[in-house]
C-alpha positions, -999 to +999 in steps of 0.1 A: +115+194+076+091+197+109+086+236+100+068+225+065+043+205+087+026+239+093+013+253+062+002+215+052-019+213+084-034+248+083-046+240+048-060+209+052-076+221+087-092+246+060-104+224+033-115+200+059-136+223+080-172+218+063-168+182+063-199+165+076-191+131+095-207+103+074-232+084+094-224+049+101-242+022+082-234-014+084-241-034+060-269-058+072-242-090+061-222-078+091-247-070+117-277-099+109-261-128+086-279-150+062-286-184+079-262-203+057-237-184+067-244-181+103-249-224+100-216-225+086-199-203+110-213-218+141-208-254+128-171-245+119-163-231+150-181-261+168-157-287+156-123-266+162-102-272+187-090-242+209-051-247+193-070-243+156-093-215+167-060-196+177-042-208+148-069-191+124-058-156+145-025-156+120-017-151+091+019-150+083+047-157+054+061-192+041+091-200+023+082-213-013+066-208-048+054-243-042+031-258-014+051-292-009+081-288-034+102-257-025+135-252-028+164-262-008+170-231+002+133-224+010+133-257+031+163-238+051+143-217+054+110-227+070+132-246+091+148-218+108+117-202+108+091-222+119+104-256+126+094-276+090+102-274+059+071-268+030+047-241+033+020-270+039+037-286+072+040-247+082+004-242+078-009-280+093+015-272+122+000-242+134-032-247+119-027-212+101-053-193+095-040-170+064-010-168+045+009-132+032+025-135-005+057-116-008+081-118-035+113-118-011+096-153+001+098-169-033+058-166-033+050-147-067+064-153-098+040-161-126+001-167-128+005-202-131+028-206-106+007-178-077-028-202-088-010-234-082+007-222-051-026-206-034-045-243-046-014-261-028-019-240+004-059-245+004-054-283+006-030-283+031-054-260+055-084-282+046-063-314+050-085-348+054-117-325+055-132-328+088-155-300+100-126-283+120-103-273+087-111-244+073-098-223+039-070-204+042-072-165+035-045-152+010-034-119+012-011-095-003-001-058-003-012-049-035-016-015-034-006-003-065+019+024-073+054+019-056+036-009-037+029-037-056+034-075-057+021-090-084+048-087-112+042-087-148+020-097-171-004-086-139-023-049-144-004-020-130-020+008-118-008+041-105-012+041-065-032+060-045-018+094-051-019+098-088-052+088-084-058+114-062-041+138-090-070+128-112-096+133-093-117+104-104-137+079-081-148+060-114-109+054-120-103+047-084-128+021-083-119+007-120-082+005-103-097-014-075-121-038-092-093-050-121-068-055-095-091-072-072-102-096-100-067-103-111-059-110-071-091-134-068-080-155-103-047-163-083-065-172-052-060-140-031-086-125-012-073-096+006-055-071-011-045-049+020-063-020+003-072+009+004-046+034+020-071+055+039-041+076+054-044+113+051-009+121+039-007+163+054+030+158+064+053+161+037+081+150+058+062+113+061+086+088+050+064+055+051+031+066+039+035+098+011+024+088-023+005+051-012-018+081+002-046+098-025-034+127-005-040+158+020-080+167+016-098+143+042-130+146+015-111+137-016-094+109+004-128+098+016-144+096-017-116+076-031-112+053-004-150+045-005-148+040-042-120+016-040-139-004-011-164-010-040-140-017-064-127-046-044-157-062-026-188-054-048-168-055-078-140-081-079-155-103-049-126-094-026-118-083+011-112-045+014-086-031+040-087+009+052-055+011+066-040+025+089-063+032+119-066+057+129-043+075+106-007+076+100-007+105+079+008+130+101+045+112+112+078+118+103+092+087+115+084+052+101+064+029+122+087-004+105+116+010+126+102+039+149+072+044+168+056+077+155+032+097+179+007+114+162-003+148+178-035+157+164-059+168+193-094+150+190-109+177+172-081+175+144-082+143+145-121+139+136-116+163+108-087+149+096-079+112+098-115+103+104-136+108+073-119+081+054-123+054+078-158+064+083-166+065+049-152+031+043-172+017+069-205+035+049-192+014+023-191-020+040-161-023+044-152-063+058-117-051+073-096-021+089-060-024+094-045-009+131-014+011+125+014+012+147+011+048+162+012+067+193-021+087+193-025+106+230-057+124+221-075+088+214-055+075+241-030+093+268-016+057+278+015+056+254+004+024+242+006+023+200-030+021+187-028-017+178-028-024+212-050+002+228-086-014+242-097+024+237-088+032+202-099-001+184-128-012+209-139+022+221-135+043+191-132+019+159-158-003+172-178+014+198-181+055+182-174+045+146-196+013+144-169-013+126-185-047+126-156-064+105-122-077+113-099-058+127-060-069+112-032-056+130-004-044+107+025-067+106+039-076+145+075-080+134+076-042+126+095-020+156+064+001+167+047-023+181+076-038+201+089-011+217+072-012+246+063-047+252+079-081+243+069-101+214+050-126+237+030-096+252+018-079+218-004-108+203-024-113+239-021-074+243-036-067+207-064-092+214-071-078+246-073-045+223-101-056+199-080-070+172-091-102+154-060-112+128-022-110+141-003-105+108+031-118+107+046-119+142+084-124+142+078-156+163+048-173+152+056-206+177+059-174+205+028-162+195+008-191+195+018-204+229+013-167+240-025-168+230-028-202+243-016-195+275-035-162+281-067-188+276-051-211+301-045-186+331-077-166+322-063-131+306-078-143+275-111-159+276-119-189+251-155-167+244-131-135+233-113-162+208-142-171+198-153-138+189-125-130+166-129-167+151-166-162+142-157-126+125-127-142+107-149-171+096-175-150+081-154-127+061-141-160+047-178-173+037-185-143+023-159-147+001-172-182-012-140-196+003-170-221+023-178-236-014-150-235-037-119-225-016-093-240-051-093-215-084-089-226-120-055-221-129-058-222-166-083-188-162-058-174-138-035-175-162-061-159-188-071-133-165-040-120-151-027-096-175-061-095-196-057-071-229-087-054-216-068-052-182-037-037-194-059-011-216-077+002-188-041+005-171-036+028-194-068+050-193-064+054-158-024+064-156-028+094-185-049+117-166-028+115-134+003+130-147+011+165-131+027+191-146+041+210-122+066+235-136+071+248-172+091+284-168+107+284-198+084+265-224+102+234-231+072+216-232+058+201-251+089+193-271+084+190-310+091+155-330+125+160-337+164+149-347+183+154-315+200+137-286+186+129-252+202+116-221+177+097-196+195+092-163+189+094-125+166+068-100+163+035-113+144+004-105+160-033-117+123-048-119+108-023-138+134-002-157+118+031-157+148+050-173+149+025-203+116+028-204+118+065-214+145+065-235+132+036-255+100+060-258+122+089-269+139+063-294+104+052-309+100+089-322+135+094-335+154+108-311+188+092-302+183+086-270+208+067-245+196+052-213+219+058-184+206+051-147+221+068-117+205+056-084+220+073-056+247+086-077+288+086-064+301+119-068+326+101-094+292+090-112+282+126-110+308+145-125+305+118-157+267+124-159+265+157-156+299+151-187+280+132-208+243+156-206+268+184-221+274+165-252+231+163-253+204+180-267+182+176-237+184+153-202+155+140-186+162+130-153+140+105-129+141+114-093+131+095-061+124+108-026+152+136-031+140+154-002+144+130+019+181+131+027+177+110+061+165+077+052+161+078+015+196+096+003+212+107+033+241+119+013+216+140-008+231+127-040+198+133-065+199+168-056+237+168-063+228+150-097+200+178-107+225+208-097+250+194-114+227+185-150+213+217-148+247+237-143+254+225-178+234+246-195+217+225-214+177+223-211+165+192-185+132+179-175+131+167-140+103+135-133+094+130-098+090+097-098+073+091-061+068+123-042+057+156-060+078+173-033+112+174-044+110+206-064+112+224-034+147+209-031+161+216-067+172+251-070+172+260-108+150+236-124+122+255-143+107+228-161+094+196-134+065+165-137+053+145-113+042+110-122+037+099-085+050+060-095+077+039-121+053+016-132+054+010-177+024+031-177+033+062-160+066+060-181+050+056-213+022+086-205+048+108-193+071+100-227+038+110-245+030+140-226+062+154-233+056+156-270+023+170-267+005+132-276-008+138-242-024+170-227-011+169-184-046+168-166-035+158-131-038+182-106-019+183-068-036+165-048-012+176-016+005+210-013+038+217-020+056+238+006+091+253+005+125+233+017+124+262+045+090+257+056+077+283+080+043+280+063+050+292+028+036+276-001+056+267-029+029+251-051-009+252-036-031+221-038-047+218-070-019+232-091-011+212-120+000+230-163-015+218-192-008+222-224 
């Protein structure tokens, strides 16, 4: 797929070309504090030891939907992990300085449950009180989209790229602010939001749709309006990520190191605006990303630990004031070249202020500590990061009233009001792509409908259409095929010539190297279509895959699974629903070479 980076960079080269850099403004919080926050902050940091002031550097996963009583197997655990067994011992122990929710770590389950955890956590970091415990931050990659955390009843938006389909900063932000609020009621304060990635490779396989897309201005304005969304309006910490850009890769920075080989000039008309448009917007935090960049600096170093990318460029050309976060330390990119007692000194050394999740947190510490000891690492650059991390933390009232109200949590998560705004922003992101042969919209009718292809187990997207089909009295029978055998195959493609109609979910088709190396969706959709019989092919994460389905005439792109996105796409099928989404990347052909399959902008209505 590297021949179909061409025609996405030459047109974004193009639409980028009149951008005007944004001129830095800090906001006057991070350049001259209040008093009471600068008394706070230098009081704090007064009364830490040097083992707490490096403590509050992480922030890091524990074992547990409960702060003293997990599980057995959650004691296991912590044990292996970090030496104790409750989430509180992990955090008195190293005197953590923020905590990362995760499902797979038996963090997020119910409202209820998240508040009392987060209220649990708080007490252990503040312990018996004394001037040198400080608040925990709580954080979470709630993105939205095909990235999200918080299960149901929680709101569930679209992600980045559908809202980049619609085109709509007021959505964007309304995204921002509802998810932001529902995060704060649970006691979490830093939503790892916004993506500020400039997604011109179609071939990326970690970034794509958690991108608003391939325009540096549209991506811009939406990353700006989500800033606000988070931090003026729901009282939250905003993260750009992932500086300085990991748009352009085809290799995943969890198990590869990319290099990204944008010269300077591309790379201040591409992967620039964004970040710089979010730090306009006051944005308290920028996450470093995991990436070779040789035209920001030739050293081979990834840009989480490069002194000139994060000091000299983040801090020094683009003015950031706020706290730098390095993405997550256990992730292969950033261990490539150094060993895992080098990175967290090395990132330091960098310009980076929070280490997130290193895959030895006893490793790191000592690390840090013994940098200090020998003199790499002053206890002044500690204190640096301390004071910004302290700050952010003060600004989010965490100095005053660190515990939430779980009964409101448990009213605000999931609010009516929430879940109807869900739906106002989802309908106008759905993408019509293809509609050759005027299937759609289909009329209210007596016939039979197969919904089959990529399923997910938490949120049952092809149930989800076929109930929709079922409410307006079609028989309709729900058959999932993720990654289909052949065997599985041949009886699909059996049972859609016994139907009326098939819709079909896809995920990531194209992507027959990580995704579905034995390019089994594609198999599925040739072998439904060579039936005969009519079928509507959903993209159900990248718009891309048409350029992989040879014969399908009629195709949607709903850019995420969540409820909402199923139910407008069930709607927009029978004409309840006029498409209004438009492409917010280009499409190019499976044989690249620069042609255009569908241009940027494209999107049907009906």
């Amino acid at each position: 797929m590297k021949a179909r980076l061409v025609i996405a960079t030459v047109l974004v080269a193009t639409l980028a070309t009149t951008l005007t850099p944004i001129p830095v403004q800090a906001s006057a919080a991070l350049v001259r504090p209040p008093a009471a926050e600068h008394g706070w902050v230098t009081s704090t940091l007064r009364h830490m030891s040097l083992a707490q002031k490096v403590g509050q550097l992480f922030s890091t996963y524990v074992y547990g939907s409960d702060a003293t009583e997990p599980t057995a197997a959650d004691r296991v655990a912590n044990r292996a992990t970090f030496g104790v067994e409750t989430p509180a011992e992990v955090i008195d122990r190293f005197h953590l300085g923020g905590v990362c929710y995760f499902s797979w770590s038996h963090n997020l389950d119910s409202p209820r449950q998240i508040a009392t955890l987060s209220n649990g956590l708080q007490r252990a970091a503040l312990g018996d009180g004394s001037k040198g415990r400080v608040p925990l931050l709580i954080s979470t990659d709630q993105e939205q989209g095909v990235v999200l955390r918080m299960p149901a009843p929680a709101a569930q938006f679209p992600g980045s790229m559908a809202l980049g389909a619609a085109r709509s900063p007021g959505a964007a932000q309304t995204a921002a602010e509802i998810t932001g609020r529902e995060l704060r009621a649970a006691g979490i304060h830093q939503p790892y939001a916004p993506i500020a990635d400039v997604n011109v490779n179609p071939a990326n396989p970690v970034i794509g749709v958690r991108s608003f897309g391939a325009d540096p201005t549209l991506v811009a304005e939406l990353t700006a309006a989500q800033v606000a969304g988070f931090q003026d309006g729901a009282g939250v910490t905003a993260v750009a990520k992932h500086f300085p850009g990991h748009g352009d890769t085809e290799n995943d920075s969890h198990t590869n190191l990319p290099v990204i080989n944008h010269s300077r000039q591309e790379w201040d008309r591409i992967d620039a605006p964004p970040f710089r448009q979010a730090i306009s917007a006051g944005v308290e935090s920028i996450m470093t990303a995991h990436i070779v960049v040789p035209a920001l600096d030739p050293s081979g170093d990834p840009a989480t630990l490069s002194p000139r990318i994060l000091t000299g460029v983040l801090r020094g050309e683009l003015g950031f004031r706020g706290v730098i976060v390095t993405d997550a330390l256990n992730m292969a990119g950033v261990r490539q070249k150094y060993g895992d007692d080098r990175v967290p000194v090395l990132a330091l050394k960098a310009g980076a202020d929070q280490l997130l999740m290193p895959p030895d947190l006893r490793l790191a510490r000592d690390a840090v500590l013994r940098a200090v000891s020998t003199g790499e690492l002053t206890e002044g650059r500690i204190d640096e990061s301390v004071r910004r991390i302290l700050a952010m933390k003060y600004r989010q009232g965490l100095a005053r009233s660190p515990l939430v109200d779980v009964d409101e949590a448990v009213r605000t998560i999931g609010a009516p009001q929430h879940l109807a705004a869900v739906a106002r922003v989802t309908d106008p992101t759905l993408t019509a792509v293809r509609n050759d042969a005027g299937l759609l919209p289909l009329a209210h009718a007596d016939r039979s409908v197969l919904v089959t292809g990529w399923n997910s187990a938490a949120l049952a997207p092809v149930a989800t259409v076929a109930d929709g089909f079922t409410a307006r009295g079609a028989r309709a029978t729900a058959r999932p095929a993720t990654l289909p055998s052949d065997p599985v195959i041949t009886a699909t493609a059996a049972e859609a010539a016994k139907h009326d109609l098939t819709v079909v979910l896809v995920n990531k088709a194209w992507d027959t190297i990580v995704t579905d190396p034995r390019g089994t969706q594609q198999r599925l959709v040739a072998a439904l279509v060579a039936t005969g019989k009519p079928v509507v092919v959903v993209a159900v994460r990248d718009p891309y895959d048409i350029a992989y389905l040879p014969g399908v005439t009629t195709y949607l792109a709903t850019y995420s699974y969540t409820r909402a996105a199923m139910d407008a796409l069930v709607r927009s099928l029978h004409g309840e629903l006029s498409p209004r989404g438009r492409l917010p990347v280009t499409i190019p052909t499976a044989e690249g070479a620069g042609t255009v399959l569908y241009p940027y902008g494209h999107g049907l209505t009906w």
